[in-house]
C-alpha positions in Angstrom: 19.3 3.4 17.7 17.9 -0.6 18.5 18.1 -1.1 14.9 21.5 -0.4 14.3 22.9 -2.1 17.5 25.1 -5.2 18.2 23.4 -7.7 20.7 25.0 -10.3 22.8 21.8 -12.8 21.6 23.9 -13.2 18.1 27.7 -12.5 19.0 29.6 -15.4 17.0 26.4 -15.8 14.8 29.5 -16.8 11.7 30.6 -20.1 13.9 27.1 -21.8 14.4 25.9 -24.1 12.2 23.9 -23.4 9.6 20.5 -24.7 11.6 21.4 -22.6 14.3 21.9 -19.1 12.0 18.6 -20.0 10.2 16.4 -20.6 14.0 17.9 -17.6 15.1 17.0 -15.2 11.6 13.8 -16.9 12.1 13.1 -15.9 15.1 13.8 -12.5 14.4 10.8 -12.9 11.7 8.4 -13.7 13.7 9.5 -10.9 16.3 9.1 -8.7 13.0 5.3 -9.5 12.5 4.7 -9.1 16.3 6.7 -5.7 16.0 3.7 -4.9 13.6 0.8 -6.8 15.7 2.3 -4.2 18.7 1.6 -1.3 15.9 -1.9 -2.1 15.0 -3.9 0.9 16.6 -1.7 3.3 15.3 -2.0 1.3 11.4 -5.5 1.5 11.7 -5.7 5.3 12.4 -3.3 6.2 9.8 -5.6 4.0 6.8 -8.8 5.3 8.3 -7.3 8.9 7.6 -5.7 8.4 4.7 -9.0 6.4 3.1 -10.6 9.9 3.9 -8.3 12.1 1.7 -8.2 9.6 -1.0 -11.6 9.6 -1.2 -12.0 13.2 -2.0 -9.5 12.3 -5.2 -5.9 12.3 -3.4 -2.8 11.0 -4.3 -0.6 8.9 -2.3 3.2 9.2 -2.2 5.5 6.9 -0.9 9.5 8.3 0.9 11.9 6.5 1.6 15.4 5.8 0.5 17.9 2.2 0.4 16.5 -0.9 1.3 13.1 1.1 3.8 12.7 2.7 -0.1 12.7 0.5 -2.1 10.1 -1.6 0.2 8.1 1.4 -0.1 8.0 1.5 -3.9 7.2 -1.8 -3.8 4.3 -1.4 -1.7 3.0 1.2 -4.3 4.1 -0.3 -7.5 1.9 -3.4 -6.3 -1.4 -1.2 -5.8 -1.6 -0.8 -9.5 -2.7 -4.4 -10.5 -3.4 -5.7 -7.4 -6.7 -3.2 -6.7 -6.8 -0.6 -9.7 -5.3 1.9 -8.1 -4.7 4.7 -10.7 -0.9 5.7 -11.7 -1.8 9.2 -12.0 -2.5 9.0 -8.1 0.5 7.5 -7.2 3.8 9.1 -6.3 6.8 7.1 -5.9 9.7 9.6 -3.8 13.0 7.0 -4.2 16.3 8.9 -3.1 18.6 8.6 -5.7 15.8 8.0 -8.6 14.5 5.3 -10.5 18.7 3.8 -10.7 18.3 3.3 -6.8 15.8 0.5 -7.1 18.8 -2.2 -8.1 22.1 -0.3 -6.8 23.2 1.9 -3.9 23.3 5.6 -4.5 26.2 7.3 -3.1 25.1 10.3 -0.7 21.4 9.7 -1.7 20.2 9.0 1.4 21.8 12.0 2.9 20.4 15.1 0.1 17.5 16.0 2.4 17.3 19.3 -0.2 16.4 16.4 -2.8 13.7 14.9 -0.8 12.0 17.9 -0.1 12.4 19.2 -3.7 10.7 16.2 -5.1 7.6 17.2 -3.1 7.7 20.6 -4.4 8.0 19.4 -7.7 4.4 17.0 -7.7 2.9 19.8 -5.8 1.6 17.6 -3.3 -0.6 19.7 -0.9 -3.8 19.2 1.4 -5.7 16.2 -0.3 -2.3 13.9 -1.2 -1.4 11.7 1.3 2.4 10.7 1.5 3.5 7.6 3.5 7.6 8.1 4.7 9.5 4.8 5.8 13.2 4.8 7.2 14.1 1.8 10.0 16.4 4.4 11.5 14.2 7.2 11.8 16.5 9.3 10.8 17.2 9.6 7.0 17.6 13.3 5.8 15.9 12.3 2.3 12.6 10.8 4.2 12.6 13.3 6.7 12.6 16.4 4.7 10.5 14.8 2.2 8.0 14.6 4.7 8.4 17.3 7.1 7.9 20.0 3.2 4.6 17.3 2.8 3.2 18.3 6.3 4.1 21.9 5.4 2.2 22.1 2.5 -1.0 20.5 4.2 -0.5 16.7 2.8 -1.5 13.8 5.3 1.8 12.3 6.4 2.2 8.9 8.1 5.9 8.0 9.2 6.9 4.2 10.0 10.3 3.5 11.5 12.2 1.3 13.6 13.5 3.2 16.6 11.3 5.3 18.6 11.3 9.6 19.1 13.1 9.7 16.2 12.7 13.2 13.3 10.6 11.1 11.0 8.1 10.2 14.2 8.1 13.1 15.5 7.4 15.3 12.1 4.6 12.5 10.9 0.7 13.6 11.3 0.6 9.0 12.5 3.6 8.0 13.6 4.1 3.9 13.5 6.6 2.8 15.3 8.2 -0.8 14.7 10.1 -1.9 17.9 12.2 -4.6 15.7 14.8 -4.3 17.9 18.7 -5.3 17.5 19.6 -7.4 14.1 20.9 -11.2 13.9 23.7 -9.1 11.6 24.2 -6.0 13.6 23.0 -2.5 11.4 21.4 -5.1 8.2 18.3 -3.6 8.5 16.8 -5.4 5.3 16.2 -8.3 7.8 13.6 -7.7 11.1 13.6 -4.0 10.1 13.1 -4.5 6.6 10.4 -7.6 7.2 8.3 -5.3 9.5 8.3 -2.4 7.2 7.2 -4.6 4.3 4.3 -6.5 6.4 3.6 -3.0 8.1 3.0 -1.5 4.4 1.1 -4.4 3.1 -1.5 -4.4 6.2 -1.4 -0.6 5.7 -2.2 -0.1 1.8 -4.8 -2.8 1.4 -6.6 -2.0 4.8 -7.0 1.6 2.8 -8.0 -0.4 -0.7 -10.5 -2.1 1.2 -12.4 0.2 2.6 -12.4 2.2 -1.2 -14.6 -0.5 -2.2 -11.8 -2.0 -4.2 -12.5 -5.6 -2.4 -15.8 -7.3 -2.3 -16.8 -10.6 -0.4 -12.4 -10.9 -0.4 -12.1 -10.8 -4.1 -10.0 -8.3 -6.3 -12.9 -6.6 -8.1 -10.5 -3.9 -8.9 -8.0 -5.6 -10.8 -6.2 -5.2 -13.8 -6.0 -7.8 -16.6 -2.6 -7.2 -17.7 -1.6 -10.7 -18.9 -3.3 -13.6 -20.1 -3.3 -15.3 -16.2 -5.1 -12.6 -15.0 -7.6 -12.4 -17.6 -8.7 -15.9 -16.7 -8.4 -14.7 -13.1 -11.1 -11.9 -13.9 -13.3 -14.2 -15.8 -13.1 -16.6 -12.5 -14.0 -13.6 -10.3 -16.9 -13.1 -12.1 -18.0 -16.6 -12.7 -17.6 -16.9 -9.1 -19.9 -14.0 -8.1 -22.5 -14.2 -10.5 -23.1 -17.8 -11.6 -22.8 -16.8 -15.0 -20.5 -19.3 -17.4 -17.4 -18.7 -19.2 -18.5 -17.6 -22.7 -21.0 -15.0 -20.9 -18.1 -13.8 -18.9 -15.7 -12.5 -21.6 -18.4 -11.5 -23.4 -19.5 -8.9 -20.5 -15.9 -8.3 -19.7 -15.6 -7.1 -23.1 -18.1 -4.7 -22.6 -16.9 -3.6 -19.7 -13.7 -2.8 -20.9 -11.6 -5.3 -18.7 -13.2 -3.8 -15.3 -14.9 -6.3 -13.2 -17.4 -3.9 -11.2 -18.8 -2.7 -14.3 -19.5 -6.3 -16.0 -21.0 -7.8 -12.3 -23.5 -4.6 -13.2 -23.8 -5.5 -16.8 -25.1 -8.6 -15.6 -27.5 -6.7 -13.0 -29.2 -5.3 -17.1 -27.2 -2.5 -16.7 -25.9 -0.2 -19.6 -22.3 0.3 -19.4 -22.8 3.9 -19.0 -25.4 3.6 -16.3 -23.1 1.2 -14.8 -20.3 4.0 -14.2 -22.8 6.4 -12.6 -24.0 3.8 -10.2 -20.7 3.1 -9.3 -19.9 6.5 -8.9 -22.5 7.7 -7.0 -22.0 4.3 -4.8 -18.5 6.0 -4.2 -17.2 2.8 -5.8 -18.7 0.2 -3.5 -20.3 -2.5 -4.8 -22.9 -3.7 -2.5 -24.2 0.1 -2.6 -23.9 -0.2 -6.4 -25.4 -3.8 -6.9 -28.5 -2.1 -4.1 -28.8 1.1 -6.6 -29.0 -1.0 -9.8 -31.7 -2.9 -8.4 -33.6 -0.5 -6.9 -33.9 1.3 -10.2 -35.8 -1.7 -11.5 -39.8 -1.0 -11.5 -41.8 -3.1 -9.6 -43.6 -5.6 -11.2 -47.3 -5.2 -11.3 -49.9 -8.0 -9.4 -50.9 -10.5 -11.6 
């Protein structure tokens, strides 16, 4: 168990000076993000699968209990605003419950009948996906929360810190951080914890990207939930179509808030034409902007 090991590199760690303690937690950053770099093959096999059962309407779940949990819920929460993602196709699985996210649980961790219950209970079967993330490898929550997911024909894509471990070897992709021993020996919210976060960022957006929720690097799928990102939505589309700022929140009014739809407004589209372009362009907008323009008729000669 690397993660959970003392090393030699940061015996005495409490009588260096404060430079020295911050160079060497540094350095175990950085050795976090190439933990992930190492991962990358395995990262992109597990989005390119997972973009194909979201597609056909999916959910995605998120496992995980403590500090690899909360991470995870994190991760998910963030999909929301960030690209659109629908709360009715999200699952966040936290051992101990929602109380969990700002205190430890006692035992939480440890109720693998609990983790595999709560999978039960959303009925997730063959077109959910659920993503389980423990540095150890090992947690009996995460574990049997995935391991019931398999079983009932979800996708299921295990990340953890310390190789041919349960959660590896129960997960359809298994991605495997090789963090290594902490500067504080077992405090796996540091390298651990900083691999699993940039491992689930990479993970979750690569998938977002490639369901059309991002065009030419822009959110297009965002949610105007506060008065910032309303003027964020209106630069978006100021941005991408030339048009100025009254004609933007006047087409983002008749869009209803949603940026693909006013882009095709702009294109003479009806909002209701707008939504079956974009659903028969399977929510990509270069397909979509192609279909509303080939729907114009060709002006004659002369």
């Amino acid at each position: 168990m690397n993660t959970e090991r003392a090393s030699p590199r940061y015996s005495g760690i409490e009588q260096w000076s404060p430079g020295e303690i911050l160079d060497a937690m540094l350095e175990g950053q950085l050795a976090a993000v190439a933990a992930v770099r190492t991962a990358r093959g395995a990262l992109e096999e597990a989005a390119l699968a997972i973009e194909t059962r979201l597609r056909d309407g999916g959910r995605l779940a998120y496992a995980g209990a403590g500090t690899s949990g909360r991470l995870a819920i994190q991760d998910g929460a963030e999909l929301l605003p960030t690209f659109g993602w629908p709360a009715d196709r999200l699952l966040l699985l936290l051992a101990g419950g929602d109380e969990a996210l700002l205190r430890a649980i006692e035992g939480a961790e440890d109720d693998a009948d609990a983790g595999a219950a709560l999978v039960r209970r959303h009925g997730l079967d063959a077109r959910d996906v659920l993503i389980g993330v423990a540095a150890s490898g090992t947690t009996p929550f995460t574990v049997a929360a995935l391991r019931e997911a398999r079983r009932r024909g979800a996708l299921t894509i295990g990340i953890a810190g310390n190789r041919d471990t349960p959660l590896l070897a129960e997960a359809d992709h298994p991605v495997w951080l090789d963090t290594g021993a902490e500067p504080i020996a077992g405090s796996t919210r540091m390298k651990a914890g900083t691999a699993q976060r940039v491992a689930l960022t990479v993970l979750s957006s690569l998938v977002m990207v490639r369901l059309g929720r991002v065009y030419r690097g822009l959110m297009v799928e965002m949610r105007a939930v506060n008065a910032k990102l309303a003027r964020r939505s209106e630069d978006i589309l100021i941005h991408l179509t030339e048009c100025d700022r009254e004609q933007a929140r006047g087409v983002l009014r008749r869009a209803g808030g949603h940026l693909k739809t006013a882009i095709l407004l702009l294109e003479g589209c009806e909002p209701d034409e707008a939504a079956a372009i974009l659903d028969r362009a399977g929510g990509r907008l270069h397909t979509a902007k192609a279909l509303a323009g080939a729907r114009r008729p060709a002006k004659r000669p002369g």
